[in-house]
C-alpha positions in Angstrom: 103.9 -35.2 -37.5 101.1 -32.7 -37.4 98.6 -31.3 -35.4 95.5 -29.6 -36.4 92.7 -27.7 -34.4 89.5 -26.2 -33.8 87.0 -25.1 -31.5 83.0 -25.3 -32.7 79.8 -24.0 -30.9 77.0 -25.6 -29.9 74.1 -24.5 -28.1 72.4 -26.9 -26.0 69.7 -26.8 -23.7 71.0 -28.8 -20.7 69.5 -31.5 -18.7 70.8 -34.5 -20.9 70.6 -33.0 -24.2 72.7 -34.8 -26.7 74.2 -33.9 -29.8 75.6 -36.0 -32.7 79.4 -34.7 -33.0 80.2 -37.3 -35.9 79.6 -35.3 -39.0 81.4 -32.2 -37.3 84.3 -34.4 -36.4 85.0 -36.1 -39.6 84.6 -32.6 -42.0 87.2 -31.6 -39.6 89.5 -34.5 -39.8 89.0 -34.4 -43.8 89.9 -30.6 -43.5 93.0 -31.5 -41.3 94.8 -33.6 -44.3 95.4 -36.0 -41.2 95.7 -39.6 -42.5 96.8 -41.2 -39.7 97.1 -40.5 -35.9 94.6 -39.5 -33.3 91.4 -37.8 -32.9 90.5 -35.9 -29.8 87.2 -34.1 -29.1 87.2 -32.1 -25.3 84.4 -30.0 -24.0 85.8 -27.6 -21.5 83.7 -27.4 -18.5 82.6 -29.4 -15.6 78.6 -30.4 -16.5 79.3 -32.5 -19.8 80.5 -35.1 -21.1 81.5 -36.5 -24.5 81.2 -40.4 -25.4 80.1 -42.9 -27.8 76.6 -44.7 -28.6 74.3 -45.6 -31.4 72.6 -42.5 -31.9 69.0 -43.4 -32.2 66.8 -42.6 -29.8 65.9 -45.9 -28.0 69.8 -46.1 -27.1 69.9 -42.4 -26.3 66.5 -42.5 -23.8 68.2 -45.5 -22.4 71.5 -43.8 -21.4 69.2 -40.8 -19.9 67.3 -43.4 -18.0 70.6 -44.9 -16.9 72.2 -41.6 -16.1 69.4 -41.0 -13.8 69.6 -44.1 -11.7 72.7 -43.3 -11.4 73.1 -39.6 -10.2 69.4 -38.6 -10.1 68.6 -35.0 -10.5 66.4 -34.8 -6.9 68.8 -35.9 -4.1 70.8 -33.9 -2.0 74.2 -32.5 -3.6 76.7 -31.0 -1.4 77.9 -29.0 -3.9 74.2 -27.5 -4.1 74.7 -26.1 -0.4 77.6 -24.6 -1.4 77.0 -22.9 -4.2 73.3 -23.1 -4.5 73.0 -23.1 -8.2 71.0 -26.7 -8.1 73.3 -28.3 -10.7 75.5 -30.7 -8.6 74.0 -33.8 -10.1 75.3 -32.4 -13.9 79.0 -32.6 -12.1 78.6 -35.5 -10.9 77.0 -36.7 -14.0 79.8 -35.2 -16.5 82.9 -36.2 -14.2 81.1 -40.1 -14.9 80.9 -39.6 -18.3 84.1 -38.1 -18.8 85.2 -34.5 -21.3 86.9 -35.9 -23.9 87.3 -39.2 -26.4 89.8 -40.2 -28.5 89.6 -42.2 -32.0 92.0 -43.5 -33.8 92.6 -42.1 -37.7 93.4 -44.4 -40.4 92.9 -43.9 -44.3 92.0 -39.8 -43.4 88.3 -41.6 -41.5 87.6 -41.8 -37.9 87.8 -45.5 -36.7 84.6 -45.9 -35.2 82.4 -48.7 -35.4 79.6 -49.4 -37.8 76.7 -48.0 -35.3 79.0 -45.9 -33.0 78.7 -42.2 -33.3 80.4 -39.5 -31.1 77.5 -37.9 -28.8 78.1 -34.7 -26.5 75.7 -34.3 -23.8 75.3 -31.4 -21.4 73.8 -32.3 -18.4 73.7 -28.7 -16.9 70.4 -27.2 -15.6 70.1 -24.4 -18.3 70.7 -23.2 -21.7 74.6 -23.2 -22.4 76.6 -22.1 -25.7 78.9 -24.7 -25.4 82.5 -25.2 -26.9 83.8 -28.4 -28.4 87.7 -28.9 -29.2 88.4 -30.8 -32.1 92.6 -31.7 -32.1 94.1 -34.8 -34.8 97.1 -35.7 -34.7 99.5 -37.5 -37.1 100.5 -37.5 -40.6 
């Protein structure tokens, strides 16, 4: 059994902005020598959230719209009160979405589906230099 790691940068812009993690992900898992086992991305931080979708932008404009009926950016956030830095919709909004995914390895590839990509988004209310954990597991 082995386990191989990394940590890559991203800089984002906040307020929703997604980025495609697939590419990143499977250079890494190719660069791991992991066959078979587990892949596991984690951003660190409590305003994003890492997940799966069809990266194109219909899909991606329709889980922003969704996102926003669900925790919209302009109601009241206790956590706004408290701390006053206006963001308390991008904690609710990453604590929904969730920091990390796992995908099973097989044959040295991720197992993801035909049109399923692995999408960070940062839903803080500013610029951010974000870091994304990259772990595989296996043999």
């Amino acid at each position: 059994m082995s386990v191989r790691s990394a940590v890559i940068q991203i800089k984002t812009r906040g307020f929703a902005d997604m980025h495609d993690l697939t590419q990143r992900a499977s250079e890494f898992l190719v660069s791991s020598g992991i066959q078979q086992g587990l892949f596991c991305a984690f951003v660190p931080g409590a305003t994003a959230g890492i997940t799966t979708i069809e990266y194109e932008e219909g899909a991606l404009e329709d889980l922003k719209a969704a996102i926003e009926r669900i925790a919209p950016q302009d109601m009241h956030y206790r956590h706004d009160a408290r701390w006053g830095d206006g963001n308390g919709f991008a904690h609710v909004r990453a604590a929904l979405l969730g920091p990390s995914l796992t995908v099973p390895v097989s044959e040295g590839k991720l197992r993801l589906g035909t049109w399923q990509q692995i999408l960070l988004v940062d839903f803080d209310n500013r610029p951010r230099n974000r870091e994304v954990m990259f772990e595989a597991v296996g043999e």
